[in-house]
C-alpha positions as CSV (number, residue, x, y, z in Angstrom):
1,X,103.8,106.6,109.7
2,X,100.5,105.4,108.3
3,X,101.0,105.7,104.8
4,X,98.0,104.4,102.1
5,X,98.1,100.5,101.4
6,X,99.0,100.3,97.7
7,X,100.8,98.1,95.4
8,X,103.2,100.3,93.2
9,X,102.7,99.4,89.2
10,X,105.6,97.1,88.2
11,X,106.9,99.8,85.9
12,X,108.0,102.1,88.7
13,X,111.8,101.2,88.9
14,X,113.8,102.9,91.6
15,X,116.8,104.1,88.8
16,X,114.0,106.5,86.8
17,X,113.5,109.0,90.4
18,X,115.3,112.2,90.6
19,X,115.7,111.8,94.3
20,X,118.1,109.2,93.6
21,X,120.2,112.0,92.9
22,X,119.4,114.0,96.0
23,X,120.0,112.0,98.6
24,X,124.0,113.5,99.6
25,X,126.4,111.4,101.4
26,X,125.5,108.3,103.9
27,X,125.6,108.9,107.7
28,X,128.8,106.6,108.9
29,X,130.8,106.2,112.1
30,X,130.8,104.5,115.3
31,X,127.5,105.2,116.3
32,X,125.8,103.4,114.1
33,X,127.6,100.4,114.8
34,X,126.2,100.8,118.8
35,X,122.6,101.6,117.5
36,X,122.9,98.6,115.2
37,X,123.8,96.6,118.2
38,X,120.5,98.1,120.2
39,X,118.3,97.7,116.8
40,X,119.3,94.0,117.2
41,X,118.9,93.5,120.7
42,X,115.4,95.3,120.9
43,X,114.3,93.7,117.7
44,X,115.1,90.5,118.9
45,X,113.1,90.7,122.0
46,X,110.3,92.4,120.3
47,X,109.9,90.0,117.7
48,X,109.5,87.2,120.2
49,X,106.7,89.5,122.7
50,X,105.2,90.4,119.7
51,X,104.3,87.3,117.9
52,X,101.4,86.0,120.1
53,X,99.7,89.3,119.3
54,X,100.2,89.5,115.7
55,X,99.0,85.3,115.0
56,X,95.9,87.2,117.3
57,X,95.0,89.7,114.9
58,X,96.0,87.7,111.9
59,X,93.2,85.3,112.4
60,X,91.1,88.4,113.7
61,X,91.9,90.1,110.1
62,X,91.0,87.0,108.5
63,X,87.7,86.5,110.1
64,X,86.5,89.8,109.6
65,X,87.7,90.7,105.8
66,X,88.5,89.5,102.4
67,X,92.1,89.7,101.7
68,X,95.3,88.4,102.8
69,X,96.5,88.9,106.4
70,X,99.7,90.6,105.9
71,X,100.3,93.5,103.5
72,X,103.6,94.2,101.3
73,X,104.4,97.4,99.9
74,X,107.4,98.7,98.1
75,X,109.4,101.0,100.5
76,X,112.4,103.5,99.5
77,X,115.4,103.1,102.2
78,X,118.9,103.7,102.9
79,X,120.3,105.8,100.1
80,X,117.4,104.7,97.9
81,X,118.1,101.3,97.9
82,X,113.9,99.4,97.9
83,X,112.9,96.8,100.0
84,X,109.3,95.7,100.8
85,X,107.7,96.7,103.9
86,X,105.1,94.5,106.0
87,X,102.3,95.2,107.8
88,X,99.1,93.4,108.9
89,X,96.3,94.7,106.6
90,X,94.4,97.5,108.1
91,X,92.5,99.0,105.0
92,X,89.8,96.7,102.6
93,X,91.2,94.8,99.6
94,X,91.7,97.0,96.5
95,X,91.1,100.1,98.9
96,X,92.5,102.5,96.3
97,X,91.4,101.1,93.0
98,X,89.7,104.4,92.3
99,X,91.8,107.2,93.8
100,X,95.4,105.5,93.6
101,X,98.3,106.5,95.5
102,X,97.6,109.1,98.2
103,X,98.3,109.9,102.2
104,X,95.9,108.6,104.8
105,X,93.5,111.0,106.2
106,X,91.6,110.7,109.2
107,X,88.1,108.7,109.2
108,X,89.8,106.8,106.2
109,X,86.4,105.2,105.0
110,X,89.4,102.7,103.3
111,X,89.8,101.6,106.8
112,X,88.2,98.4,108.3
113,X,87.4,98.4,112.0
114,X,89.6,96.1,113.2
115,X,92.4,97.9,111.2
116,X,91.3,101.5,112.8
117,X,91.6,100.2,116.2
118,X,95.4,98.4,114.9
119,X,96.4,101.8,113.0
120,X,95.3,103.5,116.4
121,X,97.8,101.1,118.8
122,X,100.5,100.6,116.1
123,X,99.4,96.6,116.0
124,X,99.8,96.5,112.9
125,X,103.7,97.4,112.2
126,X,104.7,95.1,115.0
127,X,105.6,92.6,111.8
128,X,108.7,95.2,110.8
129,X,110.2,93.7,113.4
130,X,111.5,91.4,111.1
131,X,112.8,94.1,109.0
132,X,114.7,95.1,112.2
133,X,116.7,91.6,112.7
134,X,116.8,91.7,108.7
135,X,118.9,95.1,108.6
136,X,116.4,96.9,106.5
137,X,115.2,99.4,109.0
138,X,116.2,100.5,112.4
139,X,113.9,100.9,115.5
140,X,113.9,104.5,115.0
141,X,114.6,106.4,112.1
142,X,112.4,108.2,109.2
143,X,109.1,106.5,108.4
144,X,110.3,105.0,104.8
145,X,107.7,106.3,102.0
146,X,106.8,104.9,98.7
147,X,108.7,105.7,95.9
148,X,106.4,108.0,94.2
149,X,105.5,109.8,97.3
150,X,109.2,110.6,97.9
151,X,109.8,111.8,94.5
152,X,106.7,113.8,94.7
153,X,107.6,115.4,98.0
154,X,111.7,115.8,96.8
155,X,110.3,118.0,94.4
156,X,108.5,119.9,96.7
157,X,111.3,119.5,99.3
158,X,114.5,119.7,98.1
159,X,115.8,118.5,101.4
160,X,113.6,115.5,101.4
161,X,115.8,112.7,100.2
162,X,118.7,113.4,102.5
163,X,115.9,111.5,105.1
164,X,117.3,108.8,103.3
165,X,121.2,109.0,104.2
166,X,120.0,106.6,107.7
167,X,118.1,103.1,107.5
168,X,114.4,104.1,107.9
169,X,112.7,103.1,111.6
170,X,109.7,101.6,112.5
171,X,109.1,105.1,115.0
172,X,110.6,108.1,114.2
173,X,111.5,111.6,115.6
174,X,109.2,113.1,113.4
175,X,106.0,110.6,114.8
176,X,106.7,111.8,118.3
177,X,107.1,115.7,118.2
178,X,104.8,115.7,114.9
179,X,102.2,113.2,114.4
180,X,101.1,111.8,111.2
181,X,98.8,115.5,110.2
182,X,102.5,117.4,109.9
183,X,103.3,118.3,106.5
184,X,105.7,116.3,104.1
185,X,107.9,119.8,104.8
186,X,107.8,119.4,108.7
187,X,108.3,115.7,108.2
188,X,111.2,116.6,106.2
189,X,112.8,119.2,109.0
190,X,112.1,117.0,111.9
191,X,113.6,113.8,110.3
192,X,116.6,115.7,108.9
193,X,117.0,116.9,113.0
194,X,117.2,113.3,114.3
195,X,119.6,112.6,111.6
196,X,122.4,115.6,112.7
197,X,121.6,114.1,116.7
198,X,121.0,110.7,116.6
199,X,122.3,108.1,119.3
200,X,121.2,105.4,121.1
201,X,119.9,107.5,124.1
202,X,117.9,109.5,121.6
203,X,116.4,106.5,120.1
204,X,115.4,105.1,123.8
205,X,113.3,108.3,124.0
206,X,112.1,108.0,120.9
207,X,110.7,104.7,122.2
208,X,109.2,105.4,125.5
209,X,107.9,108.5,123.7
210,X,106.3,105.6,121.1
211,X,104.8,103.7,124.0
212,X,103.0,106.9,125.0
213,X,101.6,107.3,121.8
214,X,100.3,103.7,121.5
215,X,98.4,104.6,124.5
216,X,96.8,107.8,123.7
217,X,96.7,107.3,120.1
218,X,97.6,110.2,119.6
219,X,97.8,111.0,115.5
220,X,96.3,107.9,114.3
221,X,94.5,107.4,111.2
């Protein structure tokens, strides 16, 4: 999901969240081992397609804005545990200096052009690839939110941290079947749903319903 580009202040430690609390018991069994085993062999292949486009649009990104090409951003995943996510930069340096941490709406004015047209086609998470090979997220899971987002929705949502009993995905059950204008509550329902009926056929849909959202662009911001 699309979430606002934002470095969290270095005072924000994971331990001082409530939703730590929240979260229930992990997901375990043998499924996880086979959709490891799929995360890995996708992720493998995608990182090598993907890696002509991405050096593309990183000189692109650096051509046509100030900043740095790739962006990092504290992330919360499996059963809390923090892990910085990467992206190529789609929004202009210091984009939220003024209004601080909030969603992405559509029309961003925060957005550059280049980044609109990668936040559109999903260019600009094929980096978390990486995080894929690196074990920190899964091809398909819940969207992973910043910290302060998820305590502020946990409140809101008391089933909101269980989301975090899987690794996190690049797509997610909730992107398909929602779009990135549901709620943080319908986020919440439809990511707690793959979570109960996850497997690795499930996750192949996920994906070919992914492609057909890169090419409609459908939900983007």
């Amino acid at each position: 999901m699309h979430e606002v580009e934002v470095n969290e202040a270095a005072a924000d430690d994971e331990f001082q969240y409530k939703f730590m609390t929240q979260i229930g018991d992990p997901i375990t069994g043998w499924r996880l081992g086979l959709k490891r085993c799929f995360d890995l062999s996708v992720g493998l292949v995608g990182t090598v397609l993907s890696a002509p486009i991405i050096l593309l649009f990183a000189i692109i990104i650096k051509l046509t804005s100030d900043g740095p090409i790739f962006y990092k951003q504290e992330r919360v995943g499996w059963m809390g545990t923090s892990f910085e996510l990467i992206k190529l930069r789609s929004m202009y340096l210091d984009a939220e200096a003024k209004t601080g941490a909030v969603w992405a709406r559509k029309n961003d004015p925060r957005i550059t052009p280049i980044g609109r047209f990668m936040r559109k086609t999903r260019i600009d998470e094929l980096p978390q690839f990486w995080h894929v090979l690196k074990g920190d997220m899964s091809l398909v899971g819940p969207r992973p939110e910043r910290p302060v987002l998820t305590e502020k929705f946990s409140q809101q949502h008391p089933d909101f941290p269980k989301r975090l009993r899987i690794i996190p995905g690049i797509t997610g059950y909730a992107q398909i079947n929602g779009g990135y204008d549901i709620t943080p509550g319908e986020k919440c329902q439809l990511d707690n749903y793959y979570i109960e009926h996850f497997s690795v056929w499930f996750d192949i849909r996920m994906l070919l319903g992914t492609v057909k959202v890169i090419f409609t662009g459908d939900g983007a911001r």
